[in-house]
N, C-alpha and C positions, 0 to 999 in steps of 0.2 A: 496301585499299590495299597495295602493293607497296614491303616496302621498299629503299631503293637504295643497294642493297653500297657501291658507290662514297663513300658520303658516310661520313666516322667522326662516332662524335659520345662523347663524353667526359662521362662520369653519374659519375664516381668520386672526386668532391669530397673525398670521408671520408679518403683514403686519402692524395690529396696535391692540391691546389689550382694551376690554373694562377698563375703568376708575375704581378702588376699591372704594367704598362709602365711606371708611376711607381716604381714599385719600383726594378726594374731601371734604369730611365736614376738612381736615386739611389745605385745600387751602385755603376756604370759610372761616376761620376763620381769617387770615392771609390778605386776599383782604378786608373784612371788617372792621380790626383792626389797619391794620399793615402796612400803605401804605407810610410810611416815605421812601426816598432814603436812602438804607443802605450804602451809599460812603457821608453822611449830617454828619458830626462828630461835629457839632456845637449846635446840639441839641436834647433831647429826641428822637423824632421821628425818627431819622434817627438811635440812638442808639440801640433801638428795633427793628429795622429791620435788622439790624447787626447783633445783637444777633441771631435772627431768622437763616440769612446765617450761621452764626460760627456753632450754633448746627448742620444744613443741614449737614455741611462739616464735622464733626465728626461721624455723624453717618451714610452718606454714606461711608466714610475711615473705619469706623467699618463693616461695611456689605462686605468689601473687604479686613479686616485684611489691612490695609494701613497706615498711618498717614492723617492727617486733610490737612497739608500741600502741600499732593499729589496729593491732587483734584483741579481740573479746572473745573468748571461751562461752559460750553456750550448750544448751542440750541440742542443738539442729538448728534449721531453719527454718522453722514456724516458731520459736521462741528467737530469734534476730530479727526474721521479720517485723513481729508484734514491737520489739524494742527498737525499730531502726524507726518503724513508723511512730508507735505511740509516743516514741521517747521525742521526736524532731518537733512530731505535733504540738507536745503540750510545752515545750521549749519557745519555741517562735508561736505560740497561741497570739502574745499581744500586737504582732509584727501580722501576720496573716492567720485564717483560721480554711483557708480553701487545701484542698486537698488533690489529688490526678493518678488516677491508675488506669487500668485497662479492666473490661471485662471477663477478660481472656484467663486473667492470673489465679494463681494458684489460693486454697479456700483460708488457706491463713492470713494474705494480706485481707482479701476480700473482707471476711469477717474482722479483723481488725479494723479497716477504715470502715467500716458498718459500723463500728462500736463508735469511731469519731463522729459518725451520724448520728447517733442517738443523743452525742453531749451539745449538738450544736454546731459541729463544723459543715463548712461545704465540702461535699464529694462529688467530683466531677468522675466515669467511670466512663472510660470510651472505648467506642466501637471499634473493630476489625473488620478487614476487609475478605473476602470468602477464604484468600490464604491464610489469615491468621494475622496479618499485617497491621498495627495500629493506624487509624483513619488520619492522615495527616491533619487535614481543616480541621478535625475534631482538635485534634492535638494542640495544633496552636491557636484556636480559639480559645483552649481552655486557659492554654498559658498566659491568657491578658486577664484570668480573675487573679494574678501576681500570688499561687500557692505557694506555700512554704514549704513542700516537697512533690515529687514526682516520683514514683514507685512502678516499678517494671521489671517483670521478667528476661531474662534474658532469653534461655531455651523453654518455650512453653512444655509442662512433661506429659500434656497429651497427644501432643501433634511432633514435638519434635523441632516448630517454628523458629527461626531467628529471631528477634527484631533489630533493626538496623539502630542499635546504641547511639554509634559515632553523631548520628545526623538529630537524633533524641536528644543528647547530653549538651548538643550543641545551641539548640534552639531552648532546652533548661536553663542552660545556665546564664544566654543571654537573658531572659526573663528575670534572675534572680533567684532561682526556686534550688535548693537541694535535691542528690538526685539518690534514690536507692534501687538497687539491684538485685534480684532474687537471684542467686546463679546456682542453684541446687543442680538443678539438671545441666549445667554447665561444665562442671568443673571435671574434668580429664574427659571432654567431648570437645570442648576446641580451647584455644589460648587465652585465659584470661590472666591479661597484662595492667595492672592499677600503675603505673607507671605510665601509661599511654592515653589511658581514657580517666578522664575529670570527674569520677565516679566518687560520690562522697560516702555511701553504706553501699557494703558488699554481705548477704546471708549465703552461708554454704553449709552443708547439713554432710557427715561422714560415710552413714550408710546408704549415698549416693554415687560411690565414689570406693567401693571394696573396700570400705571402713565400718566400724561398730556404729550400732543404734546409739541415740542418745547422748550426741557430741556432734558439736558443730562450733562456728565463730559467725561471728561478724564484725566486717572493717570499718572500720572508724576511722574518717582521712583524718588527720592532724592538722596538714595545712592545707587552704586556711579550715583552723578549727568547726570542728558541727557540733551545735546545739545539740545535748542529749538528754534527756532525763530517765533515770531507772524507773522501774519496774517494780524491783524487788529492793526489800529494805532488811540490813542486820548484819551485815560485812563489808568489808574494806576490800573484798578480793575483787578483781578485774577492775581496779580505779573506780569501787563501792560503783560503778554501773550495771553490774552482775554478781551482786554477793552470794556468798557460797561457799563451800567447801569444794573445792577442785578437784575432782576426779583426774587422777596421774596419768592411770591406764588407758583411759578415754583419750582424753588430750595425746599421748601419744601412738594410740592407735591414728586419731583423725591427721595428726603430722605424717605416719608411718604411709599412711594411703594418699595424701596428696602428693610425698613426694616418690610415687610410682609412678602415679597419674601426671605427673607432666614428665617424667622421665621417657614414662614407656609412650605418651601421649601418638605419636606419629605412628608407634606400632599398632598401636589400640586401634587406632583409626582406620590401617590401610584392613585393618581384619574384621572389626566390622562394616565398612565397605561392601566386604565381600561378602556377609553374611546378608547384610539388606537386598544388593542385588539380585544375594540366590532367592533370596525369599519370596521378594516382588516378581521374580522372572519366573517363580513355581506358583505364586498365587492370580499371576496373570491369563493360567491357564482357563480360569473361569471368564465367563463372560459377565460383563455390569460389573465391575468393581470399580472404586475409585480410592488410591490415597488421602485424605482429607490434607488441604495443606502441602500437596505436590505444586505449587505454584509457586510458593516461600522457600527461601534459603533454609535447609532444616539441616537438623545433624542424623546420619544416619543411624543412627542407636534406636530410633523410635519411628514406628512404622504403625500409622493410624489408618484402617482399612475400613473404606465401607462395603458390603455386601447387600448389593440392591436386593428387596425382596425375601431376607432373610433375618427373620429377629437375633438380635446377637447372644440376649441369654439363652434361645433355642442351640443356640450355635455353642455357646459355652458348656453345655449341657452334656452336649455329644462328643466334648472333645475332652473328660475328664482327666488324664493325663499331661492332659497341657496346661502349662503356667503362663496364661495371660487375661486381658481385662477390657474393661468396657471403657475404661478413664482410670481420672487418679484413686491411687488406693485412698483418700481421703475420703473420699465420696461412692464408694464400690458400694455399702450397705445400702443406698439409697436407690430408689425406682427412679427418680427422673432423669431426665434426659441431662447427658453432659452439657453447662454451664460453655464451656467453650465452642464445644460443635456446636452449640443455638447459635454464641454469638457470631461465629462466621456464617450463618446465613441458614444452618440444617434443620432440616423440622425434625421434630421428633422422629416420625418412623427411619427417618435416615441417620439423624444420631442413633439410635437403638439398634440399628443396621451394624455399628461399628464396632470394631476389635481393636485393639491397642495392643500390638507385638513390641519388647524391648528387648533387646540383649546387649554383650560385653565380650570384654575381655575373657572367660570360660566357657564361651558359646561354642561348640562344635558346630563346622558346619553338617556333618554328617545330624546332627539333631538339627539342624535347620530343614534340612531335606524332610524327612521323616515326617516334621510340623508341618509343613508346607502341604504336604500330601496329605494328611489327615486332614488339615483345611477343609481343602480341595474336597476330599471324598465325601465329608461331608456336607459340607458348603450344596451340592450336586443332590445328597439325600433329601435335606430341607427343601431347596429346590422342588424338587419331585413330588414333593408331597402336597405342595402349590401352585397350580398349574400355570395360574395370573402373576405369579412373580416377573416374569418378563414388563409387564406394565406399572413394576414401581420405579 
């Protein structure tokens, strides 16, 4: 099959999610209505825009089983990250100064606890197992330098990975150590319930989740209490943790799109399902490829491909209509090899080997098919042009 330049088709969920039209028409109501400062307590207009915030905060605290009170308005999650970590660190500085994360995570924690390495703290950064899986012995070996937080990804957003929380959070909080969450790539890909698991910082970021850029929260358990220190300084707004002038529209788009995302959650799910299936089951047709991270519990939204023998910017090159990537869009502008495919175990020419497919809830499969095939056709071309590709 041929496939037809003309059509685009957009695989790159991980990186930023189309907008839900309920979304939108509930922002657009709010930018034309509702434009009072909700921190104006002296008048109408700033009341109704308050109000607008208070519901936000209720009902994303309900889409995470939380309280209202446990939410922080942020710009995403690479600004909760940086506050969930910096802020705990420099809180419990005199009580511990050790640090725990994975390798694997995403470049905002990484580069935040890097910055704890430069003031003086220990950063313990541990290994993965070739699925993706945190190195147990690593993990609890670390947890005897008694750190004052532990930082983890939930769904890694190259691979797709799980990591097994319940058995992490466990062996945390025996130790003593706070625990934080990235669940960017989590949130309307499987349940996350703060009612259930002893998770003390939760980051989630909007345009992960068929919501607007540039809004997001972070959970802040109440009890028992976490140590936090801000960031930014010159308001009272978010309990003076996060000062600022509140964007209304933001705030209620990012409620607007959580709570679809656990609504529709089972449906989202059984549909893309389908759509990884067809994909895997048309990109199968080639011979030498491998999932990276097909060994780990993953979510199927993310679909990390290696192509033995094939350079992947060759491969991106030739597939100009398609919207997909080599890793996180964090790091796309960069030559080196994906940080996480090393640390499961990939050399370079096999990280550069890979593709990173994401989609959603908008996904046709009919555009699934279409990608799949253009892969293929050229995945085969590249191929052909290297006779030794069989011997990578």
């Amino acid at each position: 099959m041929t496939y037809q330049k003309s059509h685009e088709i957009y695989l790159d969920y991980a990186a930023t999610s189309p907008m839900d039209p309920k979304v939108l028409s509930a922002m657009t109501e709010v930018l034309a209505q509702e434009f009072g400062n909700p921190s104006s307590v002296t008048h109408a207009f700033g009341w109704r825009a308050k109000a607008k915030i208070d519901e936000a905060r209720a009902s994303v605290a309900e889409c995470l089983q939380a309280k209202p009170e446990e939410i922080i308005f942020t710009s995403g999650a690479t600004e909760s990250n940086n506050l969930a970590i910096l802020g705990v660190a420099h809180a419990c500085k005199a009580r511990s100064q050790s640090i725990v994360t994975l390798k694997t995570e995403h470049k905002a924690t990484l580069a935040a606890v890097d910055h704890l390495r430069q003031e003086g703290y220990s950063v313990r950064l541990l290994g993965v197992d070739a699925a993706g899986r945190v190195k147990m012995d690593e993990f609890e070996a670390a947890l005897k330098t008694s750190p004052s937080l532990v930082s983890v990804m939930m769904v890694n957003n190259e691979t797709g990975v799980v990591q097994d929380l319940p058995v992490l959070l466990e062996k945390a909080k025996a130790a003593g150590a706070f625990f934080h969450v990235d669940a960017a790539q989590a949130m309307g890909k499987i349940p996350v319930d703060l009612s259930a698991l002893p998770i003390d910082l939760l980051s989630i970021s909007a345009h992960k989740v068929y919501g607007p850029k540039g809004v997001g929260a972070l959970y802040l358990r109440s009890r028992p209490k976490v140590p936090l220190r801000p960031l930014l300084f010159g308001g009272s707004q978010e309990r003076s943790l996060r000062p600022g002038t509140l964007a209304t529209h933001q705030i209620v788009g990012l409620a607007k799109a959580l709570e679809l995302a656990s609504t529709s959650l089972a449906q989202d799910l059984a549909h893309v399902n389908l759509l990884s299936q067809e994909l895997l089951g048309r990109l199968a047709l080639l011979p030498k490829i491998q999932v990276n991270g097909f060994a780990a519990k993953r979510v199927p939204h993310i679909l990390n491909v290696r192509f033995s023998g094939v350079d992947a910017e060759a491969l991106l090159a030739s597939l100009p209509q398609l919207a997909v990537s080599m890793g996180s869009a964090c790091t796309s502008g960069t030559t080196e090899a994906s940080h996480v495919l090393s640390a499961m175990g990939l050399s370079d020419e096999e990280a550069n080997a890979s593709l990173r497919f994401s989609f959603g809830r908008f996904t046709a499969l009919a555009d699934i098919r279409t990608a799949a095939d253009a892969v293929v056709e050229a995945v085969a071309q590249l191929r052909a042009l290297s006779p030794i590709w069989e011997l990578a």
